[in-house]
C-alpha positions in Angstrom: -48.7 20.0 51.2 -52.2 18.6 51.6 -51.4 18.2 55.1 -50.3 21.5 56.2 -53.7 23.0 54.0 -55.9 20.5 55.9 -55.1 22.1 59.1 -57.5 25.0 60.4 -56.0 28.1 60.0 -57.0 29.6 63.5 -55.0 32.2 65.4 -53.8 31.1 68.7 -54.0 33.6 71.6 -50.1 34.3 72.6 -47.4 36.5 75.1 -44.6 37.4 74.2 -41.7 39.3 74.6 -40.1 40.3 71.0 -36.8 41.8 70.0 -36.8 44.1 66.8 -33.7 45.6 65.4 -33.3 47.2 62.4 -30.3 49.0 60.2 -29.9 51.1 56.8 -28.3 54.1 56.6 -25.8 54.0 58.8 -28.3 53.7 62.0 -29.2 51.7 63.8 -32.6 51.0 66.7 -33.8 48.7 68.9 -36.6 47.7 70.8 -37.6 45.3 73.4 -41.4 44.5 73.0 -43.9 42.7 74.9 -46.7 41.9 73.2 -50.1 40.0 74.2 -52.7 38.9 71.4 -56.3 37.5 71.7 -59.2 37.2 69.0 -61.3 39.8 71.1 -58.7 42.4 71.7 -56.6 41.9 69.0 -52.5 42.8 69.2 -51.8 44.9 72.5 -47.7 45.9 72.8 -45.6 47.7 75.6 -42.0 48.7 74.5 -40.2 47.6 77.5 -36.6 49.2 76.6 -35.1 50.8 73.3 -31.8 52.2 72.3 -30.5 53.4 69.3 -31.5 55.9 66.5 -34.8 57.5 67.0 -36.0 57.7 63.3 -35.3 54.1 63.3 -37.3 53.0 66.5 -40.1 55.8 65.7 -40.4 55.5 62.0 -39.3 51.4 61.7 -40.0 49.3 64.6 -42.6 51.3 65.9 -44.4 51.3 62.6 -44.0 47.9 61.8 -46.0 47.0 65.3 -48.6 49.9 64.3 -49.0 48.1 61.0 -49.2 44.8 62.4 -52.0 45.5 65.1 -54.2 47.6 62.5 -54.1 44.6 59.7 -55.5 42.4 62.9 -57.8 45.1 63.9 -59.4 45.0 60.0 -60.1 41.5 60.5 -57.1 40.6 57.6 -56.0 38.0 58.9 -58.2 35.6 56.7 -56.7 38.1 54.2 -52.8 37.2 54.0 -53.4 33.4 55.4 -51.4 31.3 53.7 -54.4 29.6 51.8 -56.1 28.6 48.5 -58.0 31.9 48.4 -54.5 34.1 48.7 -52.0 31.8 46.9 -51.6 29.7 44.2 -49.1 26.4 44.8 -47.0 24.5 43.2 -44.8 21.6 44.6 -41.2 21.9 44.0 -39.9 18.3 45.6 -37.7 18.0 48.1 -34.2 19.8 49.2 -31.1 18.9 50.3 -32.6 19.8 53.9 -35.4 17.2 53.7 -38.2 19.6 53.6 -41.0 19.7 51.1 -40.5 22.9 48.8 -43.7 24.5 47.4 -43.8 27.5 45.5 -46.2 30.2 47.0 -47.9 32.6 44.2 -49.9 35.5 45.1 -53.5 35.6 43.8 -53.2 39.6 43.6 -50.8 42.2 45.0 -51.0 42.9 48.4 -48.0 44.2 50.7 -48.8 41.5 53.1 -48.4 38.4 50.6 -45.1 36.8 49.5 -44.3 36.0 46.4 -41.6 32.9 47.3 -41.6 29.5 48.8 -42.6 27.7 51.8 -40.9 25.1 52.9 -42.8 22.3 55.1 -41.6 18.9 57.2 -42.1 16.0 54.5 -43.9 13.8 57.3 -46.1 15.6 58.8 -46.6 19.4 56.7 -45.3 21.6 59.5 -44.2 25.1 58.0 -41.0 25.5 58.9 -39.9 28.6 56.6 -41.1 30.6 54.5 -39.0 33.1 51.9 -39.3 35.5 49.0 -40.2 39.1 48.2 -43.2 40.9 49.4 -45.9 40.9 46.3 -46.2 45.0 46.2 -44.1 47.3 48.0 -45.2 48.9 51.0 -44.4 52.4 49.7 -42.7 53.9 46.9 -39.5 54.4 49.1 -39.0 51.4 49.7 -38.8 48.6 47.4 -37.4 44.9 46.6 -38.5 43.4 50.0 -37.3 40.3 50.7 -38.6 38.0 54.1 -37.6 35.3 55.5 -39.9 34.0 58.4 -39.3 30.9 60.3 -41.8 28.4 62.5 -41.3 26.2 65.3 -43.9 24.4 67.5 -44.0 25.1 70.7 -46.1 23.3 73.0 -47.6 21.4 70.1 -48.3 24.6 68.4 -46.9 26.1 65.5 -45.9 29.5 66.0 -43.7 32.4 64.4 -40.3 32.9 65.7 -38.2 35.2 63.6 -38.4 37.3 61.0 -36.0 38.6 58.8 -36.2 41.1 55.8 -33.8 43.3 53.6 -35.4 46.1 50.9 -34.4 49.3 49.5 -34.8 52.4 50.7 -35.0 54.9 47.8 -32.1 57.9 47.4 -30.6 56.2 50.9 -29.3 52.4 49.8 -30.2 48.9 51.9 -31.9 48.2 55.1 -32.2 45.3 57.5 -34.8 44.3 60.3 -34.6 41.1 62.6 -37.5 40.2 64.4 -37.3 37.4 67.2 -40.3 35.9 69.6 -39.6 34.5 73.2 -42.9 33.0 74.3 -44.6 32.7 77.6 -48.2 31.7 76.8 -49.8 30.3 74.0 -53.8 29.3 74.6 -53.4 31.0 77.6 -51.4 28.2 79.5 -48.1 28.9 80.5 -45.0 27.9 78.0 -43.4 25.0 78.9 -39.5 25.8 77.5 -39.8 29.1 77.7 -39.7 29.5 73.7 
């Protein structure tokens, strides 16, 4: 655990195309995303096909992205970083998987912190998943949501590359979204496997 908290918590300019599909209520949408992020311009996306229910690409997917690019616009990153300021810790052991468990609690309730576990590479501290419900609820209609987000490195650097959540929508029952990265840059170079 020291390890991974050691390690400077600086965001890494990326490209990359993402897939985002989501369910509840018997729709379903899609959307085939490419998305660019530096430090000076912040997130930047292109929808690049879609299919599917409307309400869900428009009022989901869509929103999601929104969301995403105005929390790095307001400088929040700092702000949800898994870090001493946002989260208190404590070490769990280890699982049947190998992995260093550590229980993550938020230091106040914010929509963009998870109240859950992380679970990190017992040699080295590389975040390899992280789980649990979301600290507050985005809105009132929709409640209980629970993420699951997992890490890879890619080209030596650690990197996002799915997320998946379930919550309640009120008066209309569950909902699912799946979110997956492809990378082609991270740093600006060019990705070597194509991750």
């Amino acid at each position: 655990m020291e390890m991974f908290l050691a390690r400077p918590a600086g965001a890494h300019p990326y490209r990359a195309s993402r897939r985002l599909e989501a369910s509840g209520s018997g729709q379903r949408g899609w959307l085939d995303v490419q998305t660019d992020f530096t430090v000076s311009s912040g997130l930047q996306y292109e929808v690049t096909a879609e299919g599917g229910s409307g309400y869900i690409r428009t009022r989901v997917l869509r929103s999601l992205l929104d969301e995403e690019r105005r929390l790095i616009a307001n400088g929040r990153g700092p702000a949800v970083a898994i870090s001493g300021a946002n989260y208190q810790f404590r070490l769990e052991g280890v699982n049947e998987e190998g992995l260093t468990v550590v229980s993550l609690r938020p230091r106040r309730k914010d929509r963009s912190l998870i109240n859950g576990r992380m679970f990190l590479t017992t040699l080295d501290g590389d975040l390899v998943r992280i789980e649990g419900r979301l600290a507050r609820n985005p809105s009132f209609w929709i409640t209980r949501v629970q993420v699951v987000r997992l890490y890879r490195r890619i080209d030596g650097v650690l990197m996002p590359v799915s997320l998946d959540t379930t919550a309640q929508l009120r008066l209309l029952g569950s909902s699912s979204l799946r979110m997956t990265y492809r990378y082609s840059h991270i740093d600006e170079r060019p990705v070597s496997d194509g991750s």
